[in-house]
MIPA-993149 format. One record per residue: residue in one letter; x, y, z of N, C-alpha, C, CB in turn. Coordinates in steps of 0.05 Angstrom, whole numbers, plus 5000, padded with zeros to 4 digits. Glycine has a CB too. Example, Ala and Ser with C-alpha at 12.3 -4.5 7.8 and 13.67 -1.06 7.14 Angstrom:
# residues 2
PT  type  n.xx  n.yy  n.zz  ca.xx  ca.yy  ca.zz  c.xx  c.yy  c.zz  cb.xx  cb.yy  cb.zz
PT     a  5264  4886  5156   5246   4910   5156  5264  4934  5156   5226   4911   5181
PT     s  5257  4955  5142   5273   4979   5143  5258  5001  5157   5282   4988   5114
# end
This chain:
# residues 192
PT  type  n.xx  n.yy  n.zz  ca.xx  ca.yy  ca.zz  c.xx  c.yy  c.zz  cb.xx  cb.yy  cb.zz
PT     x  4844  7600  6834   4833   7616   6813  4814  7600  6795   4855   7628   6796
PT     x  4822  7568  6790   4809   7561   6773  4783  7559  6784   4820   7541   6761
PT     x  4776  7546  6814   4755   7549   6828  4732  7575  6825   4766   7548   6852
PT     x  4746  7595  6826   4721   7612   6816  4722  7618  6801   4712   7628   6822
PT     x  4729  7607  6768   4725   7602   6746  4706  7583  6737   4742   7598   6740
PT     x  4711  7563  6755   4683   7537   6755  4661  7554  6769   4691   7503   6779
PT     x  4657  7564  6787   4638   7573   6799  4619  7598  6780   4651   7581   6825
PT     x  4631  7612  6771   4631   7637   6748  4606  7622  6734   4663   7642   6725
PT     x  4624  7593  6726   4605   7582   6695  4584  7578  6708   4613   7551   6676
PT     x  4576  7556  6729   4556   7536   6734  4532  7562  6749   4571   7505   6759
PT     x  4542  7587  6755   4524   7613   6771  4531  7636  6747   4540   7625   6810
PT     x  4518  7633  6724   4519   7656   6700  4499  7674  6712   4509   7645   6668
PT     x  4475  7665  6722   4452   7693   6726  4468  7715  6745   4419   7682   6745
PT     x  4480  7692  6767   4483   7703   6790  4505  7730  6785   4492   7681   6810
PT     x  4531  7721  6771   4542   7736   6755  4531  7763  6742   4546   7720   6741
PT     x  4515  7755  6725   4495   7782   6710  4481  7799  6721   4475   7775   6693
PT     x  4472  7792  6749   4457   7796   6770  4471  7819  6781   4452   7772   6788
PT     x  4496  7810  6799   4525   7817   6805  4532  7847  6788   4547   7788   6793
PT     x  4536  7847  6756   4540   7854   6745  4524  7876  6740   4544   7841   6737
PT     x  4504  7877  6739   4476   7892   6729  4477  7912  6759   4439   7865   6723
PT     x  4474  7900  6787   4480   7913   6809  4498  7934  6811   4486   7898   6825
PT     x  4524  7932  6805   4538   7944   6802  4544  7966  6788   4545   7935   6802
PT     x  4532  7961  6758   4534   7980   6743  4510  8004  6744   4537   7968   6720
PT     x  4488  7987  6761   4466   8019   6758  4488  8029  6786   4415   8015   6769
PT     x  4494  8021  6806   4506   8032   6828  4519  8054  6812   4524   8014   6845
PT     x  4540  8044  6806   4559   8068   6791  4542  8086  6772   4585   8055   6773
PT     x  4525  8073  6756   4512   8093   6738  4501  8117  6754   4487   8078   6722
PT     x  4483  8105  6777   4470   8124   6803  4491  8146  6804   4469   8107   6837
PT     x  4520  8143  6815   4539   8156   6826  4542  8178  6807   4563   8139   6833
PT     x  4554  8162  6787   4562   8180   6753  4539  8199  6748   4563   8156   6719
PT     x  4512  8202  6749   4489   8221   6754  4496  8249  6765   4469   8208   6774
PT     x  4509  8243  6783   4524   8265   6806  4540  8281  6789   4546   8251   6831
PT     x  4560  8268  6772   4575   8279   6768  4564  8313  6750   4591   8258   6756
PT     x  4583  8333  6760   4581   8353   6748  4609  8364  6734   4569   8368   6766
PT     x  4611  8379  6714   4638   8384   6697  4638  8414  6707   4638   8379   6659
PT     x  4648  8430  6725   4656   8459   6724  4680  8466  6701   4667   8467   6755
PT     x  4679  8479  6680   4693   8488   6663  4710  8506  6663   4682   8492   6650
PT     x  4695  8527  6679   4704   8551   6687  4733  8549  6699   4683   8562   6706
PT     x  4747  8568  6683   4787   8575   6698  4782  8581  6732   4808   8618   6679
PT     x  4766  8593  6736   4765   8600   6764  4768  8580  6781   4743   8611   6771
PT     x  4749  8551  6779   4754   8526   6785  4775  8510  6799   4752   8518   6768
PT     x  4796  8518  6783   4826   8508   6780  4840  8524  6795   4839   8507   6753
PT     x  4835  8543  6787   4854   8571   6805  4862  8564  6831   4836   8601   6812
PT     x  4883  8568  6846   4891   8558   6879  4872  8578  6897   4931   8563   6889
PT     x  4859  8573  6923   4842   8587   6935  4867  8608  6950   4819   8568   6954
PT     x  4857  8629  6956   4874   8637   6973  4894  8651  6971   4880   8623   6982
PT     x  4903  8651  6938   4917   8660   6931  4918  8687  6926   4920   8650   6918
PT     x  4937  8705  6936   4940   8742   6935  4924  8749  6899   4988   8754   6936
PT     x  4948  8727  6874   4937   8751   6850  4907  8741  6851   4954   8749   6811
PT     x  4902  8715  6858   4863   8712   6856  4847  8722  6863   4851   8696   6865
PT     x  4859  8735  6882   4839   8761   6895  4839  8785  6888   4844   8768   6920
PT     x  4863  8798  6873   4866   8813   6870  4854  8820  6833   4890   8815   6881
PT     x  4860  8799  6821   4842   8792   6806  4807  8790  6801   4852   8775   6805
PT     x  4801  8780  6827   4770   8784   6832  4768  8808  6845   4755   8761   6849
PT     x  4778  8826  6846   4767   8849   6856  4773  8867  6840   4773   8856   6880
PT     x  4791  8859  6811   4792   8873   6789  4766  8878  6774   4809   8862   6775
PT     x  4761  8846  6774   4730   8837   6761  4706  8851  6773   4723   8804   6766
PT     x  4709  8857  6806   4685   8869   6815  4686  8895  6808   4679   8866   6842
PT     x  4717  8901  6807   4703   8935   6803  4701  8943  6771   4727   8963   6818
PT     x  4725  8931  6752   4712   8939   6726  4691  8922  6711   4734   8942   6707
PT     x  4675  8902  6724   4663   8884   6703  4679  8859  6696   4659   8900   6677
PT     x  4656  8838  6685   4666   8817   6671  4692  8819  6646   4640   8808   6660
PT     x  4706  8806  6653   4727   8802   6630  4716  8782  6610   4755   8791   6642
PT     x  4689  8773  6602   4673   8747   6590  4662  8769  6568   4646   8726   6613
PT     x  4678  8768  6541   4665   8784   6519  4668  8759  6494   4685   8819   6513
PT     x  4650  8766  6479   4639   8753   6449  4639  8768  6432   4613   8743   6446
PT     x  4649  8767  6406   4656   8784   6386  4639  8763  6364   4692   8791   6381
PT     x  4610  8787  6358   4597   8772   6331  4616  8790  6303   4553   8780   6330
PT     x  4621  8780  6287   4627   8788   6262  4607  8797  6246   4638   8771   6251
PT     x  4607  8816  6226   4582   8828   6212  4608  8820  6185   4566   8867   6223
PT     x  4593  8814  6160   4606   8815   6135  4581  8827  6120   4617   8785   6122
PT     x  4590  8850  6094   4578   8857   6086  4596  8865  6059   4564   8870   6103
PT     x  4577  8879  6036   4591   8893   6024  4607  8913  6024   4583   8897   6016
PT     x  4586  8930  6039   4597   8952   6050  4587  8954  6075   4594   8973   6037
PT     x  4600  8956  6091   4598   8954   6123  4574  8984  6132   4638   8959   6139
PT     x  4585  9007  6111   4567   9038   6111  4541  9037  6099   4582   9063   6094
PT     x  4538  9014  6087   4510   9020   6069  4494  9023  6090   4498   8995   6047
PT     x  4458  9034  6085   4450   9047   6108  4437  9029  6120   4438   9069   6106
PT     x  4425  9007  6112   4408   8986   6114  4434  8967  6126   4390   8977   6083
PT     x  4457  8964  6127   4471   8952   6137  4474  8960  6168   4490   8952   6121
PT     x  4479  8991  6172   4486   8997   6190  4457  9003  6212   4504   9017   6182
PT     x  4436  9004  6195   4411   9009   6207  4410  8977  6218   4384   9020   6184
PT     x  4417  8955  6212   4419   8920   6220  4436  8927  6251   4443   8894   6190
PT     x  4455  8942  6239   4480   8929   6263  4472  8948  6289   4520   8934   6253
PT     x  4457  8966  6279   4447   8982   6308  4425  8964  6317   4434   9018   6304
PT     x  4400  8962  6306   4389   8945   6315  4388  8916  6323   4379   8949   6307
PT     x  4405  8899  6323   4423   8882   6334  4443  8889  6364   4440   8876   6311
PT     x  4458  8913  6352   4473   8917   6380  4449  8926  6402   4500   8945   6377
PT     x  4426  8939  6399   4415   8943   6423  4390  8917  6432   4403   8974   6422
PT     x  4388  8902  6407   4372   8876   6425  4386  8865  6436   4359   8855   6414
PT     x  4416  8861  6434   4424   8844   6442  4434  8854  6475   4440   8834   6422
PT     x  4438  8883  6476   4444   8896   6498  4420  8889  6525   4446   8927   6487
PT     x  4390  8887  6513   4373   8874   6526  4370  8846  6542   4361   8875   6512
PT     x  4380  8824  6521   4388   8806   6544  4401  8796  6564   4389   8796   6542
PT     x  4382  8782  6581   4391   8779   6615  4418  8761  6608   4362   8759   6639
PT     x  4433  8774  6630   4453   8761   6628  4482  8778  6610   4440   8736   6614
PT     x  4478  8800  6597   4494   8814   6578  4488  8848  6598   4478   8809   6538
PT     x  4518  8851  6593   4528   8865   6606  4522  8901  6591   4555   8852   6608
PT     x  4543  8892  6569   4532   8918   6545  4542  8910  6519   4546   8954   6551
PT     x  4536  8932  6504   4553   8918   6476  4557  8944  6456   4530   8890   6458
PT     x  4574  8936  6452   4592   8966   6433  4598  8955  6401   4633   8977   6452
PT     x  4596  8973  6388   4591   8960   6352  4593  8991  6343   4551   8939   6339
PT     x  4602  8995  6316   4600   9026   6302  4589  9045  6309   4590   9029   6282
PT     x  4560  9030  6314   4537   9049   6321  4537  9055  6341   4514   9043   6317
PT     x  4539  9055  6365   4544   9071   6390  4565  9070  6399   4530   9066   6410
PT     x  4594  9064  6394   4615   9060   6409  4624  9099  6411   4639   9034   6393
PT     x  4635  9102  6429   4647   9129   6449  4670  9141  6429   4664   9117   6486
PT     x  4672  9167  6421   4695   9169   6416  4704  9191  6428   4699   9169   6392
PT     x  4727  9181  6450   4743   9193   6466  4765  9210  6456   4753   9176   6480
PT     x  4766  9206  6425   4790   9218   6416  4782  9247  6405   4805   9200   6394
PT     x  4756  9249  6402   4739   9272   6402  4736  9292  6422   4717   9264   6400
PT     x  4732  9287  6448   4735   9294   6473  4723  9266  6499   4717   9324   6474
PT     x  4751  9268  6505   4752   9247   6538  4732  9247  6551   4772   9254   6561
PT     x  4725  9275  6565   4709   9278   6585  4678  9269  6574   4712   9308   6596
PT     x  4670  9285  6559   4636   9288   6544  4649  9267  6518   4621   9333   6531
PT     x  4643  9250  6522   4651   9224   6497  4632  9222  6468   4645   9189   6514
PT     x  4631  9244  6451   4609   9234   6434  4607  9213  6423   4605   9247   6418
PT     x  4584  9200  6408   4587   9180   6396  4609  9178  6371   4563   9175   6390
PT     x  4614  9165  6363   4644   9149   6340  4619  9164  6307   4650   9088   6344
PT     x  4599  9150  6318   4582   9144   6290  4556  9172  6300   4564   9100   6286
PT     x  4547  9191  6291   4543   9211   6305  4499  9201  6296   4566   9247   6291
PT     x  4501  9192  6285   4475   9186   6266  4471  9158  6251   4474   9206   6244
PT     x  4449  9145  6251   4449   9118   6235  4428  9124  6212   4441   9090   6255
PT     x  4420  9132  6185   4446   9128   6182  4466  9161  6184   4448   9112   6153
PT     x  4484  9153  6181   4498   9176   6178  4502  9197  6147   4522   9167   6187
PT     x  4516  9215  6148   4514   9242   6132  4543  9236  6120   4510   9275   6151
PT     x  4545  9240  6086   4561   9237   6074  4583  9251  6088   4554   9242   6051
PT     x  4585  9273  6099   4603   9289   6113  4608  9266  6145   4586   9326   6118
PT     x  4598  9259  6154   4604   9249   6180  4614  9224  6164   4579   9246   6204
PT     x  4609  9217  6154   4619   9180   6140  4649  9186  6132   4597   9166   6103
PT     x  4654  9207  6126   4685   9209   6108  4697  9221  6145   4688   9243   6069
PT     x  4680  9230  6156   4697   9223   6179  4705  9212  6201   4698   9229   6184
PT     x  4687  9189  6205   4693   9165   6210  4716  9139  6203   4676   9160   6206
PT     x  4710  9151  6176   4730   9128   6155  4762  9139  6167   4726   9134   6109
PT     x  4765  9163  6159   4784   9174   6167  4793  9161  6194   4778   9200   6167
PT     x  4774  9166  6210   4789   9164   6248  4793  9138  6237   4766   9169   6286
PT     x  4777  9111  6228   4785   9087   6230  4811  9080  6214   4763   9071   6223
PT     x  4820  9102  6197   4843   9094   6187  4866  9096  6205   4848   9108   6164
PT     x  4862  9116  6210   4888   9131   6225  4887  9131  6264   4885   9170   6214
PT     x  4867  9116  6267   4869   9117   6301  4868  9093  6312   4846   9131   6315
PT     x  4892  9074  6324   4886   9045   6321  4859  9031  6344   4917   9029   6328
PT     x  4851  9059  6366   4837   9046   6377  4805  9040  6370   4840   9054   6396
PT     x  4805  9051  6340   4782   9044   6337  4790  9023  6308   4760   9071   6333
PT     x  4798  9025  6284   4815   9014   6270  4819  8978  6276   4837   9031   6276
PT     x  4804  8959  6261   4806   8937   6263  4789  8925  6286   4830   8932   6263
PT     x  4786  8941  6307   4770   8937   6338  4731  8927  6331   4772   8978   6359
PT     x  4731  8958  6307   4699   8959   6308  4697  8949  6281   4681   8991   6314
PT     x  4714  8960  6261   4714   8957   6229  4736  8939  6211   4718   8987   6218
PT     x  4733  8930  6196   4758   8920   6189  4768  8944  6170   4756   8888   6174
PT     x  4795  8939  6153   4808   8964   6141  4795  8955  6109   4850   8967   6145
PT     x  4782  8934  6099   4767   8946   6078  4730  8949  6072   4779   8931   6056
PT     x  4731  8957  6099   4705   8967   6110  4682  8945  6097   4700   9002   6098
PT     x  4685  8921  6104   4675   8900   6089  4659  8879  6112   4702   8884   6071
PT     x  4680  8884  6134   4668   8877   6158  4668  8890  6186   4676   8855   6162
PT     x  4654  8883  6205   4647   8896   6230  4649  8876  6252   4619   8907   6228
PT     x  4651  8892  6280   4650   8875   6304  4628  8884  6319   4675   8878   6322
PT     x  4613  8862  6327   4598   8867   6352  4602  8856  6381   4575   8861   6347
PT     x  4611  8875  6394   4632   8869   6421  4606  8869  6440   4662   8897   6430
PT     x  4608  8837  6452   4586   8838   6472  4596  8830  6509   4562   8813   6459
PT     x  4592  8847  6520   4607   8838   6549  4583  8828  6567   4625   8865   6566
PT     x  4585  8808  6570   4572   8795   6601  4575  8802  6629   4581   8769   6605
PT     x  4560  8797  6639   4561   8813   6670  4568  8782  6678   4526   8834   6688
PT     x  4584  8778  6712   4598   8766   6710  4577  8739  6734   4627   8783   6714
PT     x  4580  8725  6702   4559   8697   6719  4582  8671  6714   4517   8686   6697
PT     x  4574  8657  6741   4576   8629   6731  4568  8608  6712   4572   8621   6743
PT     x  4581  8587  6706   4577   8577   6682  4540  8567  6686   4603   8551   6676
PT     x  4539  8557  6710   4508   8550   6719  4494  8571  6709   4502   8547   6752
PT     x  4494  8597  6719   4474   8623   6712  4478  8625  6687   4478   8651   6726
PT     x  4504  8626  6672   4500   8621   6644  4482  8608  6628   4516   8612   6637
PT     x  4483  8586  6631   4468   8569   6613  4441  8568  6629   4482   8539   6607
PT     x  4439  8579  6647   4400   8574   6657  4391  8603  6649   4391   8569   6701
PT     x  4399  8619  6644   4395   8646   6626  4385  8643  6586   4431   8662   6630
PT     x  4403  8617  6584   4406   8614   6566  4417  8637  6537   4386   8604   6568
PT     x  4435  8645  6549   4447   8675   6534  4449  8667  6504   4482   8688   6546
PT     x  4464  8649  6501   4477   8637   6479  4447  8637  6457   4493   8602   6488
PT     x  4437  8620  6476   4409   8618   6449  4388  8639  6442   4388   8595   6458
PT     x  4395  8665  6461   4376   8686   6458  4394  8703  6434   4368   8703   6489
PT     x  4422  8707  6434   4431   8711   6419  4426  8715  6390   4441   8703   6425
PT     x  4430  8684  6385   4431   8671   6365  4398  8677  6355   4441   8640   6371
PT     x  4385  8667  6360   4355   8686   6360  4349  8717  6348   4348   8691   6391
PT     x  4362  8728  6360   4367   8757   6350  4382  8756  6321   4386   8774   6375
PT     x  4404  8748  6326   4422   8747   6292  4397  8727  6270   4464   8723   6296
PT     x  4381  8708  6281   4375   8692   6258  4346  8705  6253   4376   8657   6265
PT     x  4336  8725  6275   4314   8751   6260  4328  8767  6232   4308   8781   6286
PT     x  4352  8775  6238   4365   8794   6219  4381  8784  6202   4379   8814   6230
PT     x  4369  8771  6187   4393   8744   6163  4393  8766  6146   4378   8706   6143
PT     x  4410  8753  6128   4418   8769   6099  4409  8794  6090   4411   8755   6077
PT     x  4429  8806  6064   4452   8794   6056  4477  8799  6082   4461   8809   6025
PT     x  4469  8806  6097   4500   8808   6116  4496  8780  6123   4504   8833   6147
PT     x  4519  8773  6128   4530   8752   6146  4534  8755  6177   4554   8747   6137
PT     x  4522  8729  6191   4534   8738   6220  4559  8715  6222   4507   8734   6251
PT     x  4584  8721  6234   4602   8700   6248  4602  8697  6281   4631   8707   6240
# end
């Protein structure tokens, strides 16, 4: 050992040389490396619920949803709600986004199932339609905390992705077109 300890000292370049070789090698290699994030990744191949699971996904859609927060004074003011419509449908525009449901167009089934009218019938809406909205959001939990909060102060904007990999994700760049859209429509609402 001590021998190529003597040798080490009296050959320092050769060493650094040695050293420097090696590390672009590995640096080269480490280049390669890619991080898949995605749960699917991990999942066992082959497996019955994985399939049955991806063929859940093909037939109803992505299970990949984003919930922007709206804060406001009043969630009904009309200029508020005139924001959150126009937000929910730019954002329904970008590639990569599936659809997106918020006050202003979400379905209300509890109205009639079949022919689903809209929840919010008008933007803005009619003192008579507003007291009945408030109403369903009190008393019906599936809309109730989902779209509105209970002191009508804040809002959800439910956005679903069509179902990409993390690669098509970020070469779409969804995230930043987003964000784009909310930082056209600043204040006084808040986006979360």
């Amino acid at each position: 050992m001590s021998s190529f300890a003597h040798w080490m000292a009296r050959h320092p370049i050769a060493l650094l040389a040695a050293n420097l070789l090696v590390t672009l090698l590995l640096g080269w290699f480490a280049l390669q490396i890619r991080v898949e994030s995605s749960l699917s990744s991990v999942l066992p191949a082959g497996d019955p619920a994985i399939a049955y699971y991806a063929k859940v996904r093909e037939t109803f859609g992505s299970d990949d949803v984003a919930v922007i927060g709206v804060r406001a004074d009043d969630i009904f003011a009309d200029s508020t709600l005139a924001k959150i419509k126009r937000v929910t449908e730019r954002i329904g525009r970008v590639k990569g986004v599936l659809s997106v449901a918020s006050i202003t167009n979400a379905p209300d089934p509890a109205e009639d199932v079949v022919n689903q009218p809209r929840l919010l019938p008008h933007v803005p809406p009619s003192k008579a339609e507003l007291a009945i909205v408030k109403e369903k959001l009190k008393t019906i939990p599936l809309y109730g905390k989902n779209l509105v909060s209970d002191d009508f102060k804040g809002a959800a904007i439910n956005v679903f992705f069509k179902n990409l990999t993390d690669v098509e994700y970020y070469d779409l760049n969804v995230d930043r077109n987003i964000r784009d859209i909310l930082d056209v429509d600043t204040g006084p609402e808040t986006w979360n």
